[in-house]
C-alpha positions in Angstrom: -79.5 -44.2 -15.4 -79.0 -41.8 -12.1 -77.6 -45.0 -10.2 -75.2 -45.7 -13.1 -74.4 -42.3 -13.3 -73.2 -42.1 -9.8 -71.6 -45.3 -9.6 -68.9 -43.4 -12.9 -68.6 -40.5 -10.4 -67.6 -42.4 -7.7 -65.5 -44.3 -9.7 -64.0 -41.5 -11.3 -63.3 -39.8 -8.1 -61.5 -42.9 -6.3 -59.4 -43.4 -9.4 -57.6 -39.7 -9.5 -56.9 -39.7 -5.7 -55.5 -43.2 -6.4 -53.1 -41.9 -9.2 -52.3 -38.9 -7.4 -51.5 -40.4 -3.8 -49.3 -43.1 -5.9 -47.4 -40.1 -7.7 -47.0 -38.8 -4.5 -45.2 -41.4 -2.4 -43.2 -42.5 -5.3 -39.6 -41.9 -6.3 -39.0 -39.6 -9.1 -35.5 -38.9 -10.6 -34.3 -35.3 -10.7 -34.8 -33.5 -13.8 -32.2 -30.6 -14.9 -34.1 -28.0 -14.1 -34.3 -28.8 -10.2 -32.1 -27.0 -7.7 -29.1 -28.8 -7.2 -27.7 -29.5 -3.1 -24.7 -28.2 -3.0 -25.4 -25.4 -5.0 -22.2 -24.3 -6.9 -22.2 -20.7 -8.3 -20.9 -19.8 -10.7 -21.3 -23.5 -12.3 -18.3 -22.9 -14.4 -14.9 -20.6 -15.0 -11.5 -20.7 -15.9 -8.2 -20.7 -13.9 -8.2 -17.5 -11.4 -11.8 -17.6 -11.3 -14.1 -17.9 -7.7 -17.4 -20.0 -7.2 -19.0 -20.7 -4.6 -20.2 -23.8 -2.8 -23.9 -23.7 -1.0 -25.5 -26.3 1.3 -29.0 -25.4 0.9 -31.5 -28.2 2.3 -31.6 -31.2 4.5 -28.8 -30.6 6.4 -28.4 -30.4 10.1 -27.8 -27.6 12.7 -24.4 -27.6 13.9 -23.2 -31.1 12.4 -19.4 -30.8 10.7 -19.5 -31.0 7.1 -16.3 -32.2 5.0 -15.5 -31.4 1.6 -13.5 -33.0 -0.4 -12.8 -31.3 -3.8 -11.1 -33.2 -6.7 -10.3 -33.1 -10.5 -10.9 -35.0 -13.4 -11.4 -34.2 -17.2 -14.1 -36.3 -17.9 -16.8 -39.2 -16.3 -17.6 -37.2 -13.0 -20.1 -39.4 -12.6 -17.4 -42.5 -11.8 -14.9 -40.0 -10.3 -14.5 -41.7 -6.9 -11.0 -40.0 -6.3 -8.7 -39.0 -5.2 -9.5 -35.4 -3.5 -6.6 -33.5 -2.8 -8.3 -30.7 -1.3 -10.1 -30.9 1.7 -12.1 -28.4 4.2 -14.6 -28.6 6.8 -17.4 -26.3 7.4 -20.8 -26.2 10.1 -24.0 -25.9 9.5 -25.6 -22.6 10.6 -28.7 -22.5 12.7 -30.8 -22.3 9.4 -29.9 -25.7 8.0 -27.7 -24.3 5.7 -23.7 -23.9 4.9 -21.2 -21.8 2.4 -17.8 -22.3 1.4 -15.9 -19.8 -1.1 -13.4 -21.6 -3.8 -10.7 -19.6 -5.5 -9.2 -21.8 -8.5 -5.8 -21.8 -8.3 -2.7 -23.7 -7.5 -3.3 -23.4 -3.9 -6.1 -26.3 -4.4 -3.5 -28.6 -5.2 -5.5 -30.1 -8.2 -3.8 -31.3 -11.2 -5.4 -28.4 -13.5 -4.3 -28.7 -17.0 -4.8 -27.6 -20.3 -7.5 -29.4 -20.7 -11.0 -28.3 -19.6 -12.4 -30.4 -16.8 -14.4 -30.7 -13.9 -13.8 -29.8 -10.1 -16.1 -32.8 -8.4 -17.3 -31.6 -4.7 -18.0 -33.9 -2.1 -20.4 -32.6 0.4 -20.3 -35.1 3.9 -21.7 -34.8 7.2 -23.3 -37.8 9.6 -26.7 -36.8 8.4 -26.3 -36.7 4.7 -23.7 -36.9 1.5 -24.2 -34.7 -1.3 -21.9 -34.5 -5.4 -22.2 -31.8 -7.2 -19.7 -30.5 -9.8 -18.2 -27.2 -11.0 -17.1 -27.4 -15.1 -13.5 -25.9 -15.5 -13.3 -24.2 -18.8 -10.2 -23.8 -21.1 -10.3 -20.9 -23.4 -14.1 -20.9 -23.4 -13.8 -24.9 -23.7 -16.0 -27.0 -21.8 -15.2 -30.6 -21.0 -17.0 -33.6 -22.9 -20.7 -34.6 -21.4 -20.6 -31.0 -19.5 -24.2 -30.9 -20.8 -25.2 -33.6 -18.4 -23.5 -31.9 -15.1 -27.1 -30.8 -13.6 -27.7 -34.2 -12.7 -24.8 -35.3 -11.0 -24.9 -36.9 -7.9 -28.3 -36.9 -8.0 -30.2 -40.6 -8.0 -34.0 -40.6 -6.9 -35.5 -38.3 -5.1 -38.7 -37.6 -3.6 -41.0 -34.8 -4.7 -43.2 -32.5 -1.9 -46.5 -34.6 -1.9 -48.5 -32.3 -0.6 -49.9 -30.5 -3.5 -50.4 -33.5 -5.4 -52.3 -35.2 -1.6 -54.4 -32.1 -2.0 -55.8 -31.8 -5.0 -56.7 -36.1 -4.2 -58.0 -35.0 -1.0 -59.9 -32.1 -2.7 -60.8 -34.5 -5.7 -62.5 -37.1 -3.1 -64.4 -34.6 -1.2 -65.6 -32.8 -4.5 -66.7 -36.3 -5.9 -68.4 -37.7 -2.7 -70.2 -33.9 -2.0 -71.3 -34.7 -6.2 -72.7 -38.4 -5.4 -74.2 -37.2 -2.1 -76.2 -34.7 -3.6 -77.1 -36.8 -6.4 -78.8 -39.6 -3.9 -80.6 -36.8 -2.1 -81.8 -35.6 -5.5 -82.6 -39.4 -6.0 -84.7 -40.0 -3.2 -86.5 -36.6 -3.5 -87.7 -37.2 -7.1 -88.6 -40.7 -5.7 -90.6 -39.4 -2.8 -92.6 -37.3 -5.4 -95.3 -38.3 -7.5 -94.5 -37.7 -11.3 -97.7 -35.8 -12.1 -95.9 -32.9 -9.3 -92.3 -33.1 -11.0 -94.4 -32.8 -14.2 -95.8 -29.7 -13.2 -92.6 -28.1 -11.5 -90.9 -28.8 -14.7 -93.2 -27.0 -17.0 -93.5 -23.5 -14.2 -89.8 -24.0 -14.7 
């Protein structure tokens, strides 16, 4: 029964650092509640209103970025152009970059009466980033803007290390557990039973 016992533990142990190192390394899909890259903020207004646009992670120090800011009034997810208004920041020391957007006329976007969305392209030699700002009309939003968070955002790859660690910790829990089981093992089977008997009853 002991050696069956510890053969579960170990097999218990090996199969929840497997699960978790495989959760780890694979690609998940961003949810809506992760922080989008480039941030926009506000995520939406009306004509005359100001947002702005934030480079946040994973971008490098002192590359050239390009924006290219476009409209449509609906499927920002197949808008591929074109973008009539284009600027070009740097990234700062910290990885990171900001842009401020008035929206008016001076964009040059066809803005109608008809609520839309201002698609932002995000390019430098390192990495590409969409992210879109909703233009309202009279408090009207455009059709799917429910579904803006996940714009331009395919798979992407979680932090492993709190998942690696609770494996790691998992494994070295579980093998400290069987170890100390197969001391306990050989102990009771060093000692006669008439001894355990005894220790059990003082006990």
């Amino acid at each position: 029964m002991l050696e069956q016992g510890l053969r579960v533990k170990w097999i218990a142990t090996i199969l929840a650092f497997v699960l978790a190192f495989a959760w780890a390394i694979s690609p998940h899909t961003a949810l809506a509640q992760e922080e989008r890259d480039p941030l926009i903020s506000p995520a939406a207004g009306e004509r005359g209103s100001r947002f702005q646009i934030v480079g946040q992670f994973g971008w490098t120090p002192g590359e050239r970025v390009d924006l290219s800011i476009g409209f449509v009034e609906a499927d920002p997810f197949g808008f591929s152009g074109p973008f009539p208004y284009e600027q070009a920041v740097t990234v700062l020391r910290d990885g990171t970059w900001s842009f401020p957007v008035v929206l008016n006329d001076a964009l040059g976007l066809p803005l109608t009466s008809e609520p839309g969305y201002l698609v932002v392209r995000a390019e430098s030699p390192s990495k590409t980033a969409t992210n879109a700002f909703v233009y309202t009309v009279d408090g009207r939003t455009p059709v799917g803007a429910e579904q803006i968070a996940d714009l331009g955002f395919g798979p992407q790859f979680h932090d492993a290390a709190l998942p690696l660690g609770i494996a790691l910790f998992a494994l070295g829990t579980g093998g400290l557990l069987v170890v100390s089981g197969e001391m306990r093992r050989r102990e009771l089977a060093r000692t006669p039973w008439s001894s355990v008997r005894s220790a059990a009853w003082r006990s």
